[in-house]
C-alpha angles and dihedrals in degrees: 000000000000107000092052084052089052090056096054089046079050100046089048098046092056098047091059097051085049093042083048093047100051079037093235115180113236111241087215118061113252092264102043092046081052102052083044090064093041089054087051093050087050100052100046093049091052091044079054094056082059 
């Protein structure tokens, strides 16, 4: 479970480096973006307990 977890941490961080880069606004606010990925986290974390 970890190393797929790894790769998404990866993905999005490199997204955001390139999002930063090209200087691309976020269409979320910072915080909501924020709370989005941590649902995500949750429930795939809680699809994975299954």
């Amino acid at each position: 479970m970890t190393v797929p977890l790894l790769r998404a941490l990866l993905a999005g961080v490199l997204v955001g480096a390139l999002y930063a880069a090209l200087r691309v606004r976020s269409p979320a606010p910072p915080p909501l973006a924020l709370i989005g990925l941590l649902g995500m986290l949750l429930g795939q974390a809680a699809l994975g307990a299954l």
